[in-house]
LUMPAMAR-829526 format. One record per residue (C-alpha): residue number from 1; chain; x, y, z. Coordinates in pm, 1 decimal. Layout:
+-----+--------+----------+----------+----------+
| num | chaine |       px |       py |       pz |
+-----+--------+----------+----------+----------+
| NUM |      A |        X |        Y |        Z |
...
+-----+--------+----------+----------+----------+
//
This chain:
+-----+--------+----------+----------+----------+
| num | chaine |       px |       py |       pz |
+-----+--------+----------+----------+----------+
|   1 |      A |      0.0 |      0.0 |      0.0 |
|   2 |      A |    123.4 |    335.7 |   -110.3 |
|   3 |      A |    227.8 |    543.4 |    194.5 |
|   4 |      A |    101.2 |    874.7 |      4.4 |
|   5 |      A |   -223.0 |   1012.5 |    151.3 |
|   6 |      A |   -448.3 |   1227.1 |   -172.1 |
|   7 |      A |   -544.3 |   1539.3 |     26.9 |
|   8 |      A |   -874.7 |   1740.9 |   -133.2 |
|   9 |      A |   -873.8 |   2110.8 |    -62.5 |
|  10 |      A |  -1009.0 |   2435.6 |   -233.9 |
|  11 |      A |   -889.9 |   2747.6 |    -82.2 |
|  12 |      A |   -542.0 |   2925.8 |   -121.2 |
|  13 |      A |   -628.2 |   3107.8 |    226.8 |
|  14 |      A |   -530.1 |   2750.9 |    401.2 |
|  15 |      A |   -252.2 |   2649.5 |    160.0 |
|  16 |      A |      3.9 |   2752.2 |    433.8 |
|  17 |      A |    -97.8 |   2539.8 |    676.4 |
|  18 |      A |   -157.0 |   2268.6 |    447.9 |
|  19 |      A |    163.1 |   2320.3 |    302.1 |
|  20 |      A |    378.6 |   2321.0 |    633.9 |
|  21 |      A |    150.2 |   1972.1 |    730.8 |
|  22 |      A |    276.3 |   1840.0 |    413.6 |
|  23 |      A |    631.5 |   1922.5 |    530.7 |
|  24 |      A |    560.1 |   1777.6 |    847.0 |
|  25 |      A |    433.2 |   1459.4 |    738.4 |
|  26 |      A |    718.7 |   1407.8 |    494.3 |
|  27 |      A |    947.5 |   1408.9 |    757.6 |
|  28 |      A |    759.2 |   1124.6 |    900.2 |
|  29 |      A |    749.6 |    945.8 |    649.6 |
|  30 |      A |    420.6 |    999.5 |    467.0 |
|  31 |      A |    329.0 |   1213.4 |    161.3 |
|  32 |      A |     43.2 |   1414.8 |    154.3 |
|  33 |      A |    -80.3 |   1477.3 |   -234.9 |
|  34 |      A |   -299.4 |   1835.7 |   -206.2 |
|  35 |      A |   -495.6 |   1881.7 |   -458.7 |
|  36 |      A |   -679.5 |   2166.8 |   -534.6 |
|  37 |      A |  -1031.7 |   2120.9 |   -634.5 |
|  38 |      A |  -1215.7 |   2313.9 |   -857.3 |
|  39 |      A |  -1561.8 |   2492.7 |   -867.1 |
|  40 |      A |  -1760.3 |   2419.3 |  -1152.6 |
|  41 |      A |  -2082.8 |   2613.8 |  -1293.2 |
|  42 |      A |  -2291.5 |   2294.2 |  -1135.3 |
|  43 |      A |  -2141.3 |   2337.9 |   -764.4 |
|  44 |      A |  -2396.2 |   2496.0 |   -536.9 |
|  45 |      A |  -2307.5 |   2786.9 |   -274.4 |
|  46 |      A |  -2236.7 |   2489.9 |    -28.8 |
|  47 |      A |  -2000.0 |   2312.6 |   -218.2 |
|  48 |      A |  -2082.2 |   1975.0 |    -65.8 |
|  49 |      A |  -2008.7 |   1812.2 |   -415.3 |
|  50 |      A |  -1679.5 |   1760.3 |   -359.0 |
|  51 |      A |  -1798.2 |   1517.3 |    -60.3 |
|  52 |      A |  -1916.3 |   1281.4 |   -368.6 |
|  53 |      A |  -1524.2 |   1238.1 |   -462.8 |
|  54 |      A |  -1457.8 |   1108.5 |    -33.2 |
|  55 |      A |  -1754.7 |    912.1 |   -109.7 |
|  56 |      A |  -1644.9 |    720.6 |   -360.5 |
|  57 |      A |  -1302.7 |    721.1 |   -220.4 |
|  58 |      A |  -1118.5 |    897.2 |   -519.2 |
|  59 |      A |   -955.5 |   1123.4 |   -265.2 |
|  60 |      A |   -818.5 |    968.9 |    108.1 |
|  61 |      A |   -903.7 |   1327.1 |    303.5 |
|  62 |      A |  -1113.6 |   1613.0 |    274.4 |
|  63 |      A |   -938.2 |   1933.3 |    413.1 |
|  64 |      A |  -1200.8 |   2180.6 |    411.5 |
|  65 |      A |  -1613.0 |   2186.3 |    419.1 |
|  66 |      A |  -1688.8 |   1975.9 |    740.3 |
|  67 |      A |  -1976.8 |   2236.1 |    817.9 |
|  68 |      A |  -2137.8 |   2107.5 |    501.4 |
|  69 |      A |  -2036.1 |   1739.5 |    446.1 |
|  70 |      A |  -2220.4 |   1683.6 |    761.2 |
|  71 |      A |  -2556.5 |   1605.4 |    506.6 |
|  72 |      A |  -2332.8 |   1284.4 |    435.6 |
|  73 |      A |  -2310.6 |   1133.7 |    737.6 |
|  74 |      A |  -2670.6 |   1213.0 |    821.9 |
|  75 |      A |  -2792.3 |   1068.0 |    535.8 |
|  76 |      A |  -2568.9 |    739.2 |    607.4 |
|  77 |      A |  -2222.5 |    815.4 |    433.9 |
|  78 |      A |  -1960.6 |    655.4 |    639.1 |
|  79 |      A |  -1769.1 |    990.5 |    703.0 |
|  80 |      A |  -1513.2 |   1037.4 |    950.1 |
|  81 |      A |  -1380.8 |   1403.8 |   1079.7 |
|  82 |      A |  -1063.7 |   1405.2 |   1237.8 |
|  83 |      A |   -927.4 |   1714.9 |   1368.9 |
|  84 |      A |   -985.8 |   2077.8 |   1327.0 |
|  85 |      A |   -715.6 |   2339.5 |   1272.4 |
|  86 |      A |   -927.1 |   2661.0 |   1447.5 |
|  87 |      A |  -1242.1 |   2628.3 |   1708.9 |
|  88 |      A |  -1434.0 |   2981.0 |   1682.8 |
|  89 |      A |  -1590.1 |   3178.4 |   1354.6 |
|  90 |      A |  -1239.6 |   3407.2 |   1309.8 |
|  91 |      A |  -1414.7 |   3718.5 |   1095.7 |
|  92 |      A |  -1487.4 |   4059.6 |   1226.0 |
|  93 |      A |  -1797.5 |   4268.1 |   1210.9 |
|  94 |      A |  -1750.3 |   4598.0 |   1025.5 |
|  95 |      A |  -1980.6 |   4882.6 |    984.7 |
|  96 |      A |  -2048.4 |   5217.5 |    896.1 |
|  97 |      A |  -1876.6 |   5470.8 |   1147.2 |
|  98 |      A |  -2245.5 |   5588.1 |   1265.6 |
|  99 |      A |  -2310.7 |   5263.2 |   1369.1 |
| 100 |      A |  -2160.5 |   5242.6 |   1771.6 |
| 101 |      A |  -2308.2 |   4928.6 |   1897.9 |
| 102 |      A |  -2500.7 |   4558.3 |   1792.1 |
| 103 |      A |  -2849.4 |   4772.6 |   1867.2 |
| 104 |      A |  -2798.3 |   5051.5 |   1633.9 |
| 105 |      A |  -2814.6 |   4764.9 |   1364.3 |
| 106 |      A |  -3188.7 |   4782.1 |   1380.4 |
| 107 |      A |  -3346.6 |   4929.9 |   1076.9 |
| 108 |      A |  -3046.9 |   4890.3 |    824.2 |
| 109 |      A |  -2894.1 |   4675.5 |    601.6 |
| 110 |      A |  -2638.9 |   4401.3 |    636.3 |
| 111 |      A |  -2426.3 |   4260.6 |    323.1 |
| 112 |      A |  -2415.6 |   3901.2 |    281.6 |
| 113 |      A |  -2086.6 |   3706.5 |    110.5 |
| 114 |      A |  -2252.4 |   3524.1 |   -145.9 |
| 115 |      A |  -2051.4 |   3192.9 |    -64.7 |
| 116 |      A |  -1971.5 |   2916.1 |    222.8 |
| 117 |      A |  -2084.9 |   2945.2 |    540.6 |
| 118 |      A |  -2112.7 |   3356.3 |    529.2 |
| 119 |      A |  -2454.1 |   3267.6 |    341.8 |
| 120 |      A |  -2564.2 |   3148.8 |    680.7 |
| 121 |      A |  -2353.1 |   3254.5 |    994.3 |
| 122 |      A |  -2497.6 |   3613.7 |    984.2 |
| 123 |      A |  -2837.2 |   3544.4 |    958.2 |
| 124 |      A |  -2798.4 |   3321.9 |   1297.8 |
| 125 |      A |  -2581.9 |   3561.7 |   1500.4 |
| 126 |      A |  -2869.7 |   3875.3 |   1427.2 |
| 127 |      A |  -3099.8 |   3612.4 |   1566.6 |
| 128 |      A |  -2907.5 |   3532.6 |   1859.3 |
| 129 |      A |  -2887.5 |   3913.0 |   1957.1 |
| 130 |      A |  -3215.1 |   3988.2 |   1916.8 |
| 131 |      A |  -3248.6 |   4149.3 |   1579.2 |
| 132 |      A |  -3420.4 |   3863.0 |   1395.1 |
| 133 |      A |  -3620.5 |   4030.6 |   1124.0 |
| 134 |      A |  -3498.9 |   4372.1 |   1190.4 |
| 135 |      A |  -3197.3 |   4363.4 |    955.0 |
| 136 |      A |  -3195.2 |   4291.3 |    631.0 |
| 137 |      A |  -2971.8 |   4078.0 |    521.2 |
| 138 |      A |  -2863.8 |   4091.8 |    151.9 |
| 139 |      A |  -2681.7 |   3838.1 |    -26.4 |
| 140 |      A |  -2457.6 |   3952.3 |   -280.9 |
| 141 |      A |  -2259.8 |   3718.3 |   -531.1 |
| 142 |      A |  -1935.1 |   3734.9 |   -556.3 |
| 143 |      A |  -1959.9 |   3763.8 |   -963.2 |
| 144 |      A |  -2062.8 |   4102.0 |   -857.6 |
| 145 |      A |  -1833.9 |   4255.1 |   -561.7 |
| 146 |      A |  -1528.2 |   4034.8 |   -661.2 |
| 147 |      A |  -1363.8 |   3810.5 |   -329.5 |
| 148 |      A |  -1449.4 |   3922.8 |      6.0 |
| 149 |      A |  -1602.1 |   4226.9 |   -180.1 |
| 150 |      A |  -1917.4 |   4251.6 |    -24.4 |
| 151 |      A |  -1777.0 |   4505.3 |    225.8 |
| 152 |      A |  -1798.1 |   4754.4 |    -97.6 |
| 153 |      A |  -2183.9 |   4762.2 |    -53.7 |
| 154 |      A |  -2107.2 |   4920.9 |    281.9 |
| 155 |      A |  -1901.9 |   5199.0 |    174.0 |
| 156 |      A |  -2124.2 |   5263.8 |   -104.1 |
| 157 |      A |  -2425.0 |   5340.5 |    120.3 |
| 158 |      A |  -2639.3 |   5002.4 |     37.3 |
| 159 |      A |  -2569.7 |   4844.0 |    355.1 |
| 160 |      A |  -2437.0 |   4933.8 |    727.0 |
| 161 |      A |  -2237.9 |   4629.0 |    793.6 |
| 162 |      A |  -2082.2 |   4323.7 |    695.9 |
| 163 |      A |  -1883.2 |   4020.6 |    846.9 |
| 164 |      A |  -1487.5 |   3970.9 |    716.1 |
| 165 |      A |  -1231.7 |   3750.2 |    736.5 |
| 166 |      A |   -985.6 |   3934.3 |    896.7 |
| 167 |      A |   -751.1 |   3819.0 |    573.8 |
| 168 |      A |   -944.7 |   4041.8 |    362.5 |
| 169 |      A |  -1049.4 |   4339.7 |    614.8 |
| 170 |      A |   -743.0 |   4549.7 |    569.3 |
| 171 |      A |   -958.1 |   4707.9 |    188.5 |
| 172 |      A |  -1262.7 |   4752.8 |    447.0 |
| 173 |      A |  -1078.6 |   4937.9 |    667.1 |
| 174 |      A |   -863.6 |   5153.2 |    400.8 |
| 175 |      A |  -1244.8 |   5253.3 |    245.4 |
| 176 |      A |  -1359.2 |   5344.0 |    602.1 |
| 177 |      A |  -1570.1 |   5077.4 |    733.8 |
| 178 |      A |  -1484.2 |   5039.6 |   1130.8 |
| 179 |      A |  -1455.2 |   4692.3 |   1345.1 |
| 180 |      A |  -1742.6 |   4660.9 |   1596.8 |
| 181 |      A |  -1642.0 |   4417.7 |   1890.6 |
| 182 |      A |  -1892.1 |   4158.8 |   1920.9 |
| 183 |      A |  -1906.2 |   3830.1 |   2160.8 |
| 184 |      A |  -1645.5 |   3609.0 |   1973.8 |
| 185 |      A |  -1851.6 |   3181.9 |   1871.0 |
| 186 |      A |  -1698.9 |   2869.0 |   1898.8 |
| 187 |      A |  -1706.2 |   2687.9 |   1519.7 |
| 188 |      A |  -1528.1 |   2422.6 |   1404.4 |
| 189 |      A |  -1497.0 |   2371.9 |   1066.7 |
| 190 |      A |  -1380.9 |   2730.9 |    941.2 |
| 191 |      A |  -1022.4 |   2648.8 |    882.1 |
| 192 |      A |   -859.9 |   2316.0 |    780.8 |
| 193 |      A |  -1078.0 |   2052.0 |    876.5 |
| 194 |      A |   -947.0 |   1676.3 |    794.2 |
| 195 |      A |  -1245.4 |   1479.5 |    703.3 |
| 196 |      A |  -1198.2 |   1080.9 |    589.4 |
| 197 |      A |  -1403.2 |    793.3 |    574.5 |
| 198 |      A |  -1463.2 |    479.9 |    806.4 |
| 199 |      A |  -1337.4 |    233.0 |    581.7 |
| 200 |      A |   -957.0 |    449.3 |    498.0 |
| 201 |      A |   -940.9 |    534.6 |    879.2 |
| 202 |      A |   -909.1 |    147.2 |    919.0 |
| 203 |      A |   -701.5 |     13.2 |    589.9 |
| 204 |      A |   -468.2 |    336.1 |    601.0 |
| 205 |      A |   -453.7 |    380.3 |    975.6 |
| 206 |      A |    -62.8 |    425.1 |   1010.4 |
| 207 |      A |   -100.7 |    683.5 |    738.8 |
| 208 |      A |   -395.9 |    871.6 |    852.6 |
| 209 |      A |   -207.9 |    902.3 |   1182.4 |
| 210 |      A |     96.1 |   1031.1 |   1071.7 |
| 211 |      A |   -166.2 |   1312.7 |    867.4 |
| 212 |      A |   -317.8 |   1387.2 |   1262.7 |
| 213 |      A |     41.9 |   1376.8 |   1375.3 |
| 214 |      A |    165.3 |   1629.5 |   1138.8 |
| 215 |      A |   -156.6 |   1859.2 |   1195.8 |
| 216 |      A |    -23.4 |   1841.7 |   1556.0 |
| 217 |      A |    314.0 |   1945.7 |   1437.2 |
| 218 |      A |    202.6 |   2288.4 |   1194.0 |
| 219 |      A |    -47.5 |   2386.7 |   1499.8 |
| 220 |      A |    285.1 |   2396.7 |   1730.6 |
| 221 |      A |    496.9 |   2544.9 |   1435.8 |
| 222 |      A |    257.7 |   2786.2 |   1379.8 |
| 223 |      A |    213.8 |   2874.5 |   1738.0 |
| 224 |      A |    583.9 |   2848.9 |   1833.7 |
| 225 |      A |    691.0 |   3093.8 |   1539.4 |
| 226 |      A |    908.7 |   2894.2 |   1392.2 |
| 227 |      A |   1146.0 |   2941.2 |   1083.2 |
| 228 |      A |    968.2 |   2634.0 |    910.8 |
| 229 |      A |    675.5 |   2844.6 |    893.9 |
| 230 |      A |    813.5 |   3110.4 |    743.5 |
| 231 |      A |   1028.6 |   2930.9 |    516.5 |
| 232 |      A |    738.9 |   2733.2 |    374.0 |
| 233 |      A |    492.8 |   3050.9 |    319.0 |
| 234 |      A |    771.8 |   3185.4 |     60.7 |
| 235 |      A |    873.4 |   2874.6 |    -70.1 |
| 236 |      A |    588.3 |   2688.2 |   -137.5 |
| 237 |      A |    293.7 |   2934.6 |   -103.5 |
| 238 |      A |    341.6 |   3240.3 |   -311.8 |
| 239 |      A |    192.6 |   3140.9 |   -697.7 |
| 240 |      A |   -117.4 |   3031.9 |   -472.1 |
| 241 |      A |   -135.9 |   3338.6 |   -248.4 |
| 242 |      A |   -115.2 |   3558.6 |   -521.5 |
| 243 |      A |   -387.7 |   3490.3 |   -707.1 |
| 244 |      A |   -607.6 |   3659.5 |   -337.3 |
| 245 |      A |   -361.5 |   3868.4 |   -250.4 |
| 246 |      A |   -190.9 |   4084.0 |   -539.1 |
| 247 |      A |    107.6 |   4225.2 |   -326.6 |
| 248 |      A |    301.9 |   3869.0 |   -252.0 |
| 249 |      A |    572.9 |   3839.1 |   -299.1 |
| 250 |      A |    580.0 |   4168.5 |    -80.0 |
| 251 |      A |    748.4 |   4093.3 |    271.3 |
| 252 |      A |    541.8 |   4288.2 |    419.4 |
| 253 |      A |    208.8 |   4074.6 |    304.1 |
| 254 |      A |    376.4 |   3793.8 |    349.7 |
| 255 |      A |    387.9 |   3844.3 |    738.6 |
| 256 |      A |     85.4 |   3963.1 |    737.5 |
| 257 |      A |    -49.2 |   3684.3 |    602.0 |
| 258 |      A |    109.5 |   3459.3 |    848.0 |
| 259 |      A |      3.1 |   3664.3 |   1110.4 |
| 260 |      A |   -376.8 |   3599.2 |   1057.7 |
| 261 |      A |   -344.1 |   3278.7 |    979.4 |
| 262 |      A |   -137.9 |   3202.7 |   1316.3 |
| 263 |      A |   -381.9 |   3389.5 |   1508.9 |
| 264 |      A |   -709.1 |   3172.9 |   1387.1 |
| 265 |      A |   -493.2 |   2858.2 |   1494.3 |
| 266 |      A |   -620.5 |   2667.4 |   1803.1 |
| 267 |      A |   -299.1 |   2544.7 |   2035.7 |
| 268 |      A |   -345.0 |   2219.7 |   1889.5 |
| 269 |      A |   -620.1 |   2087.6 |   1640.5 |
| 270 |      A |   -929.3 |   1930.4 |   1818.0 |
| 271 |      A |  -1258.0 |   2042.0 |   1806.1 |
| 272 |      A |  -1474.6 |   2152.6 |   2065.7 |
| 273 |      A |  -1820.1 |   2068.2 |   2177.0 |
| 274 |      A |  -1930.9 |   2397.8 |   2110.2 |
| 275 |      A |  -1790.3 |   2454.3 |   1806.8 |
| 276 |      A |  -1871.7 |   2151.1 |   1679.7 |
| 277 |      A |  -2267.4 |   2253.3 |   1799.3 |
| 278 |      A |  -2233.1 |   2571.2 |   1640.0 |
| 279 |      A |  -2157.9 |   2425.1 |   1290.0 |
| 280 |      A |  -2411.8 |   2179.0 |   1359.2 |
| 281 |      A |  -2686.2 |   2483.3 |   1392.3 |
| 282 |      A |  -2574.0 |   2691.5 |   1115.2 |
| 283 |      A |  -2558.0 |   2406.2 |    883.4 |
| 284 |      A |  -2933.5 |   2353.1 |    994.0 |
| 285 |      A |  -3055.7 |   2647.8 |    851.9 |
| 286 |      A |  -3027.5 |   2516.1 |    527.0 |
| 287 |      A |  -3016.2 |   2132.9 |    610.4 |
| 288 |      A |  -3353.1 |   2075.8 |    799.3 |
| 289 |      A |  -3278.3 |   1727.4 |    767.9 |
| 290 |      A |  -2983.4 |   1763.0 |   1004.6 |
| 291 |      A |  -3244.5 |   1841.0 |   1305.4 |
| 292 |      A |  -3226.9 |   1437.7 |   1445.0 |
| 293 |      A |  -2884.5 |   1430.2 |   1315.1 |
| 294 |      A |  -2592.9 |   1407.9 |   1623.7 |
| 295 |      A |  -2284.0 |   1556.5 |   1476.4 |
| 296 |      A |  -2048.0 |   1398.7 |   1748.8 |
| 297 |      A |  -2102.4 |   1070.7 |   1543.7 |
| 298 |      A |  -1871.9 |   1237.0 |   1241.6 |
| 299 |      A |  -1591.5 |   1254.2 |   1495.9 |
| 300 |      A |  -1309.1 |   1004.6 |   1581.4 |
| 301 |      A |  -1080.6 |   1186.8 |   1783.5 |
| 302 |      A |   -848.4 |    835.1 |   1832.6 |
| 303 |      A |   -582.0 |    965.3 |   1618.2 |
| 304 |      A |   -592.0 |   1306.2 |   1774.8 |
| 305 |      A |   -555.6 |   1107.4 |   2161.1 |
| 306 |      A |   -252.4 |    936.0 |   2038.1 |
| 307 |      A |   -115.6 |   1259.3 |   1894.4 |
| 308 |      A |   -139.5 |   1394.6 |   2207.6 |
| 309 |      A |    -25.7 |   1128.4 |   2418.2 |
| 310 |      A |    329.2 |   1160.1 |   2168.3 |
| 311 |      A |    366.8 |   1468.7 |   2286.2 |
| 312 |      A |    308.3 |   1452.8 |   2634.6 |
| 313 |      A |    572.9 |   1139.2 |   2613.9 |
| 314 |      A |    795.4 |   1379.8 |   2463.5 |
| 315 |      A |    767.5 |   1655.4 |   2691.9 |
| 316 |      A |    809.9 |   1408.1 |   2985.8 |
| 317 |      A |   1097.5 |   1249.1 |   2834.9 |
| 318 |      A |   1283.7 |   1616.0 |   2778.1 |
| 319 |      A |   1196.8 |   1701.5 |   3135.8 |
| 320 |      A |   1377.1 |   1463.5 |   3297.2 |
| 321 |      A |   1681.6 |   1549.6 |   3498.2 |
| 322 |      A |   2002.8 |   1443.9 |   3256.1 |
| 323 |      A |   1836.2 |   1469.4 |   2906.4 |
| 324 |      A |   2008.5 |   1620.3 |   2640.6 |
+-----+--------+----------+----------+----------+
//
């Protein structure tokens, strides 16, 4: 059996991270094939297509998406999640300067990214502070604003606010648009989330493991600012990062970019209950047949136990009086 693991993702934004876990797990011994999957006129706003490719096991791992390739398991797909590189929704509310606090949101307008989980995330949180119905929230596509654009409707006077990733806030900011503090959410499934299925977790185990293992590894790398990190960014990450972010090669972006990415990282990468619930009732918005659906079955958190139990070997081991 081939020691090579074929790794599905879609998004430049976590390329880093993936990259540096590919680097991780080649120095245990495993390759990690990312490949970068495509959008096609026929893929929905979701993108939960791409789960038909884990289905039918043409890919070993899923790195992105777990907030919608929940419908799979519900519906009886033998899928597996694994670990999760960031546990709480990472963007930033922005708004008009006359807007001062959550309650002066009544009466106005709130623009909608036309894509992932930003179709559904706002609509929930005005709920949950008790503006259900008294925002309107407007979807635009991204056809129309370009990436992350939607902030554009806010400086042009068609909406008061928006929610941004805070990779893409700094054009917000430049046009005027202010942050307003709100209370931060636990979510998993955000970021890099590895997602198998029942059947590789068992015939590939030593391989899947050494995938959780090197997650383990970029989370600390990340954390621990270490060379590696920055050596992989502007080695292996700049064609991809350019086509988001025009100014990479620039130094200055580069760090930046880092910066961000480091501080959506959770200390090491294993869900939580409530961000796990919180993907769970987004998702349900739009998934109504998700409401008898438990999302802790999608989890095996085995590999992510051992992981940790390495490194708490490790650390005991280096503690020790005498070792070198």
């Amino acid at each position: 059996m081939s020691d090579a693991l074929r790794i599905l993702y879609r998004d430049p934004d976590r390329f880093p991270y993936l990259a540096l876990m590919r680097r991780c797990a080649r120095q245990r011994g495993v390759e990690l094939a990312l490949e970068r999957w495509a959008f096609s006129p026929a893929i929905t706003r979701t993108g939960e297509e791409w789960g038909d490719l884990l289905e039918r096991e043409e890919v070993d791992v899923i790195a992105e998406n777990y907030w919608g390739l929940q419908t799979y398991r519900a519906r009886g797909v033998p899928f597996l999640s694994l670990a999760s590189a960031s546990n709480t929704w990472t963007e930033k509310l922005y708004v008009h300067p006359s807007i001062t606090r959550v309650s002066d949101l009544a009466g106005t307008r709130m623009a909608l990214r036309g894509v992932g989980p930003q179709t559904l995330f706002p609509v929930m949180w005005l709920a949950d502070v008790g503006l259900a119905g008294q925002v309107d929230a407007v979807l635009f596509p991204e056809s129309e604003t370009g990436r992350w654009g939607h902030w554009k409707k806010v400086a042009d006077g068609t909406c008061q606010s928006c929610f941004m990733t805070p990779l893409y806030a700094p054009a917000a900011a430049a046009a005027g648009l202010v942050e307003l503090p709100y209370q931060p959410y636990s979510f998993d499934g955000g970021h890099v989330t590895l997602t198998t299925t029942e059947h590789l977790a068992a015939a590939k185990r030593p391989q899947i493991q050494t995938l959780i293992d090197a997650a383990f590894d970029a989370s600390e790398l990340f954390a621990d600012r270490a060379a590696a990190v920055r050596e992989t960014i502007r080695s292996e990450c700049t064609n991809l990062l350019r086509e988001h972010f025009p100014a990479v090669p620039d130094e200055v972006e580069l760090t930046r970019i880092e910066d961000v990415i480091r501080a959506e990282l959770a200390p090491v990468p294993v869900p939580t209950a409530e961000g796990i619930a919180t993907a769970h009732r987004m998702r349900l918005r739009q998934a109504p047949e998700l409401a008898s659906f438990n999302p802790l079955t999608m989890w095996d958190l085995s590999f992510a136990r051992r992981a940790a139990q390495e490194r708490n070997t490790r650390a005991g081991s280096e503690a020790r009086p005498g070792h070198r």
